[in-house]
C-alpha positions as a Markdown table, in Angstrom:
| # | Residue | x | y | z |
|---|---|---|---|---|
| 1 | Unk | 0.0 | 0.0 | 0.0 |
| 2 | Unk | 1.5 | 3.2 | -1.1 |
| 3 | Unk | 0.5 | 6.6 | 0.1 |
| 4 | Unk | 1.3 | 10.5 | -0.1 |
| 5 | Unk | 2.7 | 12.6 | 2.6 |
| 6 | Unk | 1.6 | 16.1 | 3.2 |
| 7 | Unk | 5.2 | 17.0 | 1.6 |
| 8 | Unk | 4.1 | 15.0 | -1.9 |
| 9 | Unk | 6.2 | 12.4 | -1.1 |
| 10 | Unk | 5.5 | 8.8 | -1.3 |
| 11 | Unk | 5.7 | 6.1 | 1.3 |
| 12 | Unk | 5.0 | 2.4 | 1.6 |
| 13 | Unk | 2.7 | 0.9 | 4.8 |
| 14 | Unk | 3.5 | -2.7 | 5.1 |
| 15 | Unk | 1.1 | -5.1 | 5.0 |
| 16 | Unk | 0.2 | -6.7 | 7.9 |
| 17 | Unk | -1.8 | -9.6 | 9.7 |
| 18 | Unk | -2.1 | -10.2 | 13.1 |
| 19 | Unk | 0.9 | -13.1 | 13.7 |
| 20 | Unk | -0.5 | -16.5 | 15.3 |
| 21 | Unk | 0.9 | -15.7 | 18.8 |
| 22 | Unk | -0.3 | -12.5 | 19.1 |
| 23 | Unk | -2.2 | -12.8 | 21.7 |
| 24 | Unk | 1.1 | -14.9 | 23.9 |
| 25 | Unk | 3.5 | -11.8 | 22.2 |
| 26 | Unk | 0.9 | -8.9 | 23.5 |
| 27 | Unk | 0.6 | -10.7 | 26.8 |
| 28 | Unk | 4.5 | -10.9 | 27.6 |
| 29 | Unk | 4.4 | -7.1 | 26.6 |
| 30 | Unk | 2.1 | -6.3 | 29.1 |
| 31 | Unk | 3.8 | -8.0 | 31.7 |
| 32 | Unk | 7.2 | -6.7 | 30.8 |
| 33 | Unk | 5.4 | -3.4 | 31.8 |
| 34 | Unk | 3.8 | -4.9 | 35.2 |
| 35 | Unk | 7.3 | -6.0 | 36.1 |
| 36 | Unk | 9.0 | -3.1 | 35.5 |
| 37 | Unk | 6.4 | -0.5 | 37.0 |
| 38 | Unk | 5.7 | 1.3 | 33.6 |
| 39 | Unk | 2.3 | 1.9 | 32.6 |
| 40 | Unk | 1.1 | 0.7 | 29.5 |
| 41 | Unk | 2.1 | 3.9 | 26.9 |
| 42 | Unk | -0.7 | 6.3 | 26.2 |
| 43 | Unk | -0.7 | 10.2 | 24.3 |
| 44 | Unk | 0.5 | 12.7 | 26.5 |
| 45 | Unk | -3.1 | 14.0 | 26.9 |
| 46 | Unk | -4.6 | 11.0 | 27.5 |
| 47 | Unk | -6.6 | 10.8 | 30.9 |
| 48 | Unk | -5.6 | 7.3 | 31.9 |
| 49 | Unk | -7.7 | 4.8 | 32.6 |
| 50 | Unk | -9.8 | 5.2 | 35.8 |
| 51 | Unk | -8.4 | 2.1 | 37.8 |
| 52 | Unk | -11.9 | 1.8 | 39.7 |
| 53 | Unk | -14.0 | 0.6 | 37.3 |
| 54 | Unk | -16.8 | -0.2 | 40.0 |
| 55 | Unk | -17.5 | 3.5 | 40.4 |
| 56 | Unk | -20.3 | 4.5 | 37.6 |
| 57 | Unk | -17.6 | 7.1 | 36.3 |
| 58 | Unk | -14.8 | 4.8 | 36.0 |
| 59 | Unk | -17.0 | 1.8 | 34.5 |
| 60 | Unk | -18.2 | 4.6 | 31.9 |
| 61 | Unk | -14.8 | 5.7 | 30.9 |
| 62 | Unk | -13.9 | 2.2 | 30.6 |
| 63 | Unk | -17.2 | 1.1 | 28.5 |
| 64 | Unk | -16.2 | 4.1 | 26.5 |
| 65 | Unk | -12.9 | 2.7 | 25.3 |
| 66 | Unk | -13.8 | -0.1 | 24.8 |
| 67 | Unk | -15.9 | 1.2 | 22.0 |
| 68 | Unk | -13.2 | 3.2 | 20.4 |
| 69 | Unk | -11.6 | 0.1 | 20.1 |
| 70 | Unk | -13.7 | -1.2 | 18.0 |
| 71 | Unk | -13.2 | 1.9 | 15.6 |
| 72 | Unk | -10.5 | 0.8 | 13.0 |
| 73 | Unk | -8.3 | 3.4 | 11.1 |
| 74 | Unk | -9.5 | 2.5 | 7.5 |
| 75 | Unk | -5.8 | 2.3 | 6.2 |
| 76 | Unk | -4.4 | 0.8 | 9.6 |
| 77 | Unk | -5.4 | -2.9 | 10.9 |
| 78 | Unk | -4.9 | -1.0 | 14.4 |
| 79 | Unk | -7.8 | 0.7 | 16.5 |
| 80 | Unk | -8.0 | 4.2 | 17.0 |
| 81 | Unk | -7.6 | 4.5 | 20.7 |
| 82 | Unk | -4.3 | 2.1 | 20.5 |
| 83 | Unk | -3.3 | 4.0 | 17.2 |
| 84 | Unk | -2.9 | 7.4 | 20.2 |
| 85 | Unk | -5.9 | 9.3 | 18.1 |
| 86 | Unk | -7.3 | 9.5 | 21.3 |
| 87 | Unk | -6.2 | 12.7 | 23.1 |
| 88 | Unk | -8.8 | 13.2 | 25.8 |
| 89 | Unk | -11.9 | 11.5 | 27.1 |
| 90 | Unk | -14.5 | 14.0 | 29.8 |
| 91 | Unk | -17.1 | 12.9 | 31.1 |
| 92 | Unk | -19.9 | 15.4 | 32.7 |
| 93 | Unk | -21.9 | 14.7 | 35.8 |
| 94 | Unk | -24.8 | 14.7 | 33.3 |
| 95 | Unk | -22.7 | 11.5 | 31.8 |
| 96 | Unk | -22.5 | 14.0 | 28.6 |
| 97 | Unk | -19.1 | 13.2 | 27.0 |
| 98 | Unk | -16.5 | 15.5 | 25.5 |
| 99 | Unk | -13.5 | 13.7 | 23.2 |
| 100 | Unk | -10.8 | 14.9 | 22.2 |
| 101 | Unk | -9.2 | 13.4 | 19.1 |
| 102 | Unk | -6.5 | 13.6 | 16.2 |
| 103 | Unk | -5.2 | 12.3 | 13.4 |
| 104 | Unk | -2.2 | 10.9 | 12.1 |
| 105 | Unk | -2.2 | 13.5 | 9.6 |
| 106 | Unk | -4.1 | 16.6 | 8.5 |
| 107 | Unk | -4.3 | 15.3 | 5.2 |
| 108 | Unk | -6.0 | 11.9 | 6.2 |
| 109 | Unk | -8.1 | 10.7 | 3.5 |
| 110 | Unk | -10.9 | 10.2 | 6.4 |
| 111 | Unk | -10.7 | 13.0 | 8.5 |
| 112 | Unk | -14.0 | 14.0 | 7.6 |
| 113 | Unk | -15.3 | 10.4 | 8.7 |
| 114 | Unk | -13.0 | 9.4 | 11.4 |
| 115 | Unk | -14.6 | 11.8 | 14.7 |
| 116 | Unk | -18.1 | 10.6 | 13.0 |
| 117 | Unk | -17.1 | 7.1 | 13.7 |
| 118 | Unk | -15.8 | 8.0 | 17.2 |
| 119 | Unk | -19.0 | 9.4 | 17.4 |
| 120 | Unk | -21.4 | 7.1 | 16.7 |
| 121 | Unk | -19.0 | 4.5 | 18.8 |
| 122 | Unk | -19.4 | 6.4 | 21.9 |
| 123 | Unk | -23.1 | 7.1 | 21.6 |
| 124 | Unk | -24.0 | 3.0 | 21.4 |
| 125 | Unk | -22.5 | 2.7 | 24.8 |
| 126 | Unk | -25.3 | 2.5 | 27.6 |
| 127 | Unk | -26.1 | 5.5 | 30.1 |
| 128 | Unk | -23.8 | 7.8 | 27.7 |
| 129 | Unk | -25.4 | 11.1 | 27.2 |
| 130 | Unk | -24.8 | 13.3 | 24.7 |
| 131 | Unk | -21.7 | 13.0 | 22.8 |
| 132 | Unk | -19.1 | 15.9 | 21.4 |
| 133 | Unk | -16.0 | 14.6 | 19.6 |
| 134 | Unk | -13.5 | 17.6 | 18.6 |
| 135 | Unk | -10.6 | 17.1 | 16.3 |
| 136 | Unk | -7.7 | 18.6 | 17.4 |
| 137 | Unk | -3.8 | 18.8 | 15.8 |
| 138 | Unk | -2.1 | 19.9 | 18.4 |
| 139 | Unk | 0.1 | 18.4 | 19.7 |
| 140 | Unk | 0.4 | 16.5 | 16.8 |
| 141 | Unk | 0.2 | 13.0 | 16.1 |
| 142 | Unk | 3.9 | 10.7 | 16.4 |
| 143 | Unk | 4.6 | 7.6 | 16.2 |
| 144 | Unk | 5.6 | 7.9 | 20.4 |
| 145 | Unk | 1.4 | 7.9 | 20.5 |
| 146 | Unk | 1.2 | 4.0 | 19.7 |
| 147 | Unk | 0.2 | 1.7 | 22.4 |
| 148 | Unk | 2.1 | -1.6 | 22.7 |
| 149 | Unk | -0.6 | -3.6 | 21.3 |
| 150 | Unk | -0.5 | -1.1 | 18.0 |
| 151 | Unk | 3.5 | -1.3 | 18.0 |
| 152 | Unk | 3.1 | -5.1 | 18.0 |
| 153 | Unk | 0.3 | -5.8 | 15.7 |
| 154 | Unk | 2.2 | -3.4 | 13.2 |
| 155 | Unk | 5.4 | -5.1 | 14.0 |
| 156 | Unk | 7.0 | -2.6 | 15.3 |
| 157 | Unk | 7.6 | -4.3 | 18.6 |
């Protein structure tokens, strides 16, 4: 797959499928991190996961990523929270919620679609209220805003 950067040139994506032991290869990441004391890697901007998913806000937050997992960059066989488009997630008292996204690239052939698709991915989760997703470039998008799970499943890891 061949693409065009914002400067005209042209780069290559690889093309790739998820390796057999992915789930084994994702699992020893993960655990490199609980060993070590490292969180898993998220944006800069990224409010991190509430740890107690038991309180109705935390369970929310959680319900909510989960969703935006399921929301695949169409050029990218890597979700867009793990792909770091995911800058910010607020949740009102009202349960109204607030996201803050990017892209990888202003010039992204979807950046029309993508905060549609965050949207509409948000909005299927129970109890959610209403749902604003603003697009945002800065800071912009690096590579640094790849989870683990993205690095590996790009093979980058």
């Amino acid at each position: 797959m061949s693409n065009e950067s914002t400067s005209g040139a042209r780069f290559s994506l690889p093309q790739v499928s998820n390796p057999p032991d992915y789930a084994a290869k994702l699992a020893a990441v993960e655990q490199r991190h609980t060993e070590s004391g490292a969180a898993a890697h998220e944006p800069e901007l990224t409010a991190p996961v509430v740890a107690d998913s038991a309180s109705p806000a935390g369970a929310l937050r959680n319900a909510i990523i989960g969703a935006l997992r399921g929301v695949f960059d169409p050029e990218l066989p890597v979700n867009i929270y793990d792909l770091g488009l995911i800058y910010a997630i607020d949740i009102a008292d009202n349960n109204d919620v607030a996201i803050k996204m990017t892209l990888t690239a202003p010039a992204c052939p979807v950046a029309g679609e993508m905060p549609g698709m965050a949207q509409r991915a948000a909005e299927r989760v129970p109890g959610i209220g209403r749902v604003k997703v603003n697009l945002v470039w800065d800071p912009p998008w690096t590579r640094e805003n790849l989870s683990d799970a993205a690095l590996l499943q790009l093979g980058l890891l």
